[in-house]
Residue frames as qw, qx, qy, qz and C-alpha x, y, z in Angstrom:
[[0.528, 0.590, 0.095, 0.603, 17.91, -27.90, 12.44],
 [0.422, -0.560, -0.189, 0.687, 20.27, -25.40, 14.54],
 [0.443, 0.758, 0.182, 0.443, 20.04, -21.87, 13.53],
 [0.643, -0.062, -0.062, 0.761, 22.65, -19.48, 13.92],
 [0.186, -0.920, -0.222, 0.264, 21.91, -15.70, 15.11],
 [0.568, 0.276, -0.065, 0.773, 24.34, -13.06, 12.85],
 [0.001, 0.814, 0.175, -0.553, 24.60, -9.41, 14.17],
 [0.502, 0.815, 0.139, -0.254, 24.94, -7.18, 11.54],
 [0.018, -0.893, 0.394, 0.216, 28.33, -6.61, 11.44],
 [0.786, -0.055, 0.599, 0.144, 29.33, -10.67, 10.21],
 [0.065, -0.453, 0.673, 0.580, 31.46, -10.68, 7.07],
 [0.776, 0.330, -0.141, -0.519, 29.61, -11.88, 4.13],
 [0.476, 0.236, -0.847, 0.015, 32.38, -14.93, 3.70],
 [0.139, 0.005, 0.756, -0.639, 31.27, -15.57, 7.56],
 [0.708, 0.105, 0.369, -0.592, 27.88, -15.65, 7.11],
 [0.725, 0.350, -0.363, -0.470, 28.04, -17.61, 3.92],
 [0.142, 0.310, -0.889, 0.306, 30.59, -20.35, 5.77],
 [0.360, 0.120, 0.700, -0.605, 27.93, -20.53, 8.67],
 [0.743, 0.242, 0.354, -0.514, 24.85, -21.07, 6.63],
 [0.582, 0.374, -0.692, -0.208, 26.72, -23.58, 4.29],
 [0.151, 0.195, -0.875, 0.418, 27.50, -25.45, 7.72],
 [0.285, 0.140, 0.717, -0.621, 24.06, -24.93, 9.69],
 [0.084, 0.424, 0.890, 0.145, 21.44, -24.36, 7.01],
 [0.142, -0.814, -0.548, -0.129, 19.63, -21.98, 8.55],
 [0.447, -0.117, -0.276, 0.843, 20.70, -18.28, 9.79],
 [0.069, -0.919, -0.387, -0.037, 19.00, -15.27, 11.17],
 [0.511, 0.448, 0.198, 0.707, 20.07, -12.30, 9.75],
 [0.186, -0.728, -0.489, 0.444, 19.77, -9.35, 11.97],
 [0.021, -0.842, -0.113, 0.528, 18.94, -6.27, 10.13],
 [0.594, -0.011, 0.708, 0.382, 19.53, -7.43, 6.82],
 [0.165, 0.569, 0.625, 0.508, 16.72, -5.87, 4.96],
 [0.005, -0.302, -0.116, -0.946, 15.41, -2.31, 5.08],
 [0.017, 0.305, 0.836, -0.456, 12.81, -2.27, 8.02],
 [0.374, 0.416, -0.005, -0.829, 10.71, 0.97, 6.35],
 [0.503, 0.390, -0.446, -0.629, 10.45, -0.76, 3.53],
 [0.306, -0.158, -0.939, -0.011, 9.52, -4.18, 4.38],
 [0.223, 0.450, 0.706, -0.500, 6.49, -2.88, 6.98],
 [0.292, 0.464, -0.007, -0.836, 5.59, -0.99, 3.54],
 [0.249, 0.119, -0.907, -0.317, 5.39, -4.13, 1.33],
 [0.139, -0.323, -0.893, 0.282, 3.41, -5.86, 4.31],
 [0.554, 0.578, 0.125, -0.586, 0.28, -2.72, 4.05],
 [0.415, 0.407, -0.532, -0.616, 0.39, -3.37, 0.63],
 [0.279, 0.325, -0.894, -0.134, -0.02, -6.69, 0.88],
 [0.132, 0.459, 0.726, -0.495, -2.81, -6.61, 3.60],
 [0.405, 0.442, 0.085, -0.796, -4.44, -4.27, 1.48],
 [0.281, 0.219, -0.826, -0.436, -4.06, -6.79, -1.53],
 [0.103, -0.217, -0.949, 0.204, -5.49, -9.70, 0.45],
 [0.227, 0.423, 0.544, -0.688, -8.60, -7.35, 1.42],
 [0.458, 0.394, -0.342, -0.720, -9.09, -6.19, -2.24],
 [0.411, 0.039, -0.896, -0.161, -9.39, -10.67, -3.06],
 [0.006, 0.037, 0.844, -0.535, -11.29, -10.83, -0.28],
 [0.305, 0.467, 0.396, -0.730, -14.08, -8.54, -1.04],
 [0.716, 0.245, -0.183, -0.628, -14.30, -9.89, -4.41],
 [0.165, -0.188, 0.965, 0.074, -13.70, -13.39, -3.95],
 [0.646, 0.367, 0.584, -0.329, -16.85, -14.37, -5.40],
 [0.762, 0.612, 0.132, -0.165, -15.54, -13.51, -8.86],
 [0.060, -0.480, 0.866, 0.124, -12.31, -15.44, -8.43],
 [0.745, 0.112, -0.611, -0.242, -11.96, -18.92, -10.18],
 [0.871, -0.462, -0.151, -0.077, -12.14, -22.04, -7.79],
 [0.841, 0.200, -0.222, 0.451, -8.73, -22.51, -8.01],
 [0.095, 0.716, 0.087, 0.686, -8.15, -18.64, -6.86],
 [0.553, -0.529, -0.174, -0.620, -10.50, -19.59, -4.07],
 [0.941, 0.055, -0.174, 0.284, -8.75, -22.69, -3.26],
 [0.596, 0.273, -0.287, 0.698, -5.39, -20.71, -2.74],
 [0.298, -0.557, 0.269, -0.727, -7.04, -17.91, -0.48],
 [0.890, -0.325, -0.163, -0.275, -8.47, -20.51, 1.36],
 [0.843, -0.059, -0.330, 0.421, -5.04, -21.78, 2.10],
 [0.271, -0.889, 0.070, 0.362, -3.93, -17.87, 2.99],
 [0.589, -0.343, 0.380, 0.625, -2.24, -17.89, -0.28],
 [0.248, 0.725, 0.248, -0.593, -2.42, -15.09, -2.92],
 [0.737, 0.513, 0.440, 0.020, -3.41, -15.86, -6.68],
 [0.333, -0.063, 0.577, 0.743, -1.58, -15.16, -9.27],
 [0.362, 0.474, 0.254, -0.761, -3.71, -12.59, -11.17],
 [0.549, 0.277, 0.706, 0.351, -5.29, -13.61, -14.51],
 [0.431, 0.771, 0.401, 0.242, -6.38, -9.82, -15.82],
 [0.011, -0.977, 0.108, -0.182, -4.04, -7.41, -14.67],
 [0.596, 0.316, -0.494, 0.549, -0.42, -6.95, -13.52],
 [0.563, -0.779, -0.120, -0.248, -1.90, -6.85, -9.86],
 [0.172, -0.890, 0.393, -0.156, 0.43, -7.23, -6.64],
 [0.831, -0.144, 0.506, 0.180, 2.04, -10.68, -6.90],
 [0.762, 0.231, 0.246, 0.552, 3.80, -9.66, -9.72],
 [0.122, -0.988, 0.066, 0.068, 4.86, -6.37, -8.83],
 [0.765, 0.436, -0.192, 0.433, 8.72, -6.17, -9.41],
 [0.133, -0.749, -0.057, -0.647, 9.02, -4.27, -6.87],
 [0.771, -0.557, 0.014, -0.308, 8.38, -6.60, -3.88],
 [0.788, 0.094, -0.312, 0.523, 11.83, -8.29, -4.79],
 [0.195, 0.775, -0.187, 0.571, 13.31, -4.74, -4.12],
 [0.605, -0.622, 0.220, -0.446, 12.35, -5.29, -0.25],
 [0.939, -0.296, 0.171, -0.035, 14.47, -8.42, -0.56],
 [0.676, 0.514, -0.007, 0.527, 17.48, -7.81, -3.39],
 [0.375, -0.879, 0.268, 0.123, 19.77, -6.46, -0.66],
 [0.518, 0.624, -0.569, 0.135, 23.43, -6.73, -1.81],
 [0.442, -0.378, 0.601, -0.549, 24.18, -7.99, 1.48],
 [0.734, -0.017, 0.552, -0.395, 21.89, -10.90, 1.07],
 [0.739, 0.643, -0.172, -0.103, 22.36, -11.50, -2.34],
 [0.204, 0.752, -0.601, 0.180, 25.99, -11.68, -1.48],
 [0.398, -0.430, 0.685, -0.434, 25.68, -14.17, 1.00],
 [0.904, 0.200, 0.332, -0.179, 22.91, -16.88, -0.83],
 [0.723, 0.580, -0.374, 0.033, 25.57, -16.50, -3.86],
 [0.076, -0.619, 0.758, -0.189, 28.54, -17.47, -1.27],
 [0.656, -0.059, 0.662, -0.358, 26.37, -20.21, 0.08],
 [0.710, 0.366, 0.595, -0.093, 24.64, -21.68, -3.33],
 [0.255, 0.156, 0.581, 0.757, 26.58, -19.86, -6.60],
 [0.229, 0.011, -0.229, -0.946, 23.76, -17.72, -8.58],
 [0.048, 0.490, 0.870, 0.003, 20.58, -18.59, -8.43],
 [0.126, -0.419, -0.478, -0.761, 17.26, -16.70, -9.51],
 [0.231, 0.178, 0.635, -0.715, 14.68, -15.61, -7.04],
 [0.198, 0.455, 0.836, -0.233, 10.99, -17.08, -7.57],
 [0.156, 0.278, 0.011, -0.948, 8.99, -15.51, -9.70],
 [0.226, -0.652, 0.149, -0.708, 6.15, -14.66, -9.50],
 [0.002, -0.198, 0.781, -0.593, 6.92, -15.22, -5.50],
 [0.335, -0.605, -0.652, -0.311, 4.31, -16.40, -3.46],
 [0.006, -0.226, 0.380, -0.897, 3.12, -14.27, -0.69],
 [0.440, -0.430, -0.729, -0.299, 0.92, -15.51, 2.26],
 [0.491, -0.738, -0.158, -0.435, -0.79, -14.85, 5.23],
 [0.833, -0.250, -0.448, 0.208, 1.19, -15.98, 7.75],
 [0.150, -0.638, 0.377, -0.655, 1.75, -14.15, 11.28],
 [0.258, 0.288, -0.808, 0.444, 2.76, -15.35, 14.49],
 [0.485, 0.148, 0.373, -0.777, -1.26, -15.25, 15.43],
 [0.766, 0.503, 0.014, -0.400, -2.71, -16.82, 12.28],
 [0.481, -0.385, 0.776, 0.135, -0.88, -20.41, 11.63],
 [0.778, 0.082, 0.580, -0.225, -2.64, -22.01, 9.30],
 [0.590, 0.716, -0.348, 0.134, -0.26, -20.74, 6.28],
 [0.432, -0.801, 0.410, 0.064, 2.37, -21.55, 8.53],
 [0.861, 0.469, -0.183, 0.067, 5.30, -23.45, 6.53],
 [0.710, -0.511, 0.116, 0.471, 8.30, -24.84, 7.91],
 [0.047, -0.742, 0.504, 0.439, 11.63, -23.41, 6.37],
 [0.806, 0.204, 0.511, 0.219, 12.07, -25.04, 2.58],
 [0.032, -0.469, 0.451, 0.759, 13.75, -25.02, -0.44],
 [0.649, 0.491, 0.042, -0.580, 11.65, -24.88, -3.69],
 [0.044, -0.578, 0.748, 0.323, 13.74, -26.65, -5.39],
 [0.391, -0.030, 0.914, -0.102, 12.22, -29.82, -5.18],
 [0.430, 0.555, 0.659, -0.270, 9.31, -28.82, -6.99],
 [0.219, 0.908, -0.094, -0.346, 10.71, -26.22, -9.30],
 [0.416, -0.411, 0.659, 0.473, 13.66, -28.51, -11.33],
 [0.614, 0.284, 0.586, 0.446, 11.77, -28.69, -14.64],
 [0.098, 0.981, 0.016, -0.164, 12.17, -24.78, -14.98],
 [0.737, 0.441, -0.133, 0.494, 15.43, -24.38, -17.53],
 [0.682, -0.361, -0.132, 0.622, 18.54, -23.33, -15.91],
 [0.329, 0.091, 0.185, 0.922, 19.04, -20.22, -17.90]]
């Protein structure tokens, strides 16, 4: 799969053209940089707070940290379902661009959100679309 480098300044019809054609496209400066490294503390800080009690997670819980992926809470409205964490991704810009490429579509919810740094592979996941797994969710 070829991906396609944009600078910033690419027309939204342009980018949307290009990643109809290639698939894939790296977006340079797309998303708020403050506010994505502030998502990512938060999110390390999550992972530490599941860590230190992971004994009174369910198996299943346990099971998903174990992969480097972060439960879905069951008593509170913890950080995986924050509304919030879209914010760091609901860029007009980008928005504009997946709707050129694919029409409307919903963003994931509740996202997942894993470990996965350029040190620490073993969340690593190629590039996919949910889709496959996610078609008996109603259209509306």
């Amino acid at each position: 799969m070829k991906s396609i480098d944009l600078e910033p300044g690419v027309s939204i019809a342009e980018a949307s053209a290009l990643l109809k054609e290639h698939s894939l496209l790296i977006l340079r400066q797309a998303l708020d940089s403050a506010r994505v490294q502030t998502v990512a503390r938060e999110a390390q800080d999550a992972f530490a707070e599941l860590d230190a009690g992971r004994e009174s997670l369910s198996d299943e819980d346990r099971r998903l940290l174990d992969r480097m992926e972060m439960p879905v809470p069951q008593q509170d409205r913890g950080f995986r379902l924050r509304l919030e964490n879209y914010r760091v991704l609901d860029s007009s810009r980008l928005r504009s661009i997946i709707e050129g490429t694919v029409g409307p579509f919903l963003w994931h919810y509740p996202p997942m959100i894993r470990r996965q740094t350029p040190e620490n592979t073993s969340a690593a996941l190629p590039y996919h679309q949910d889709f496959s797994y996610t078609r008996h969710y109603p259209a509306s």
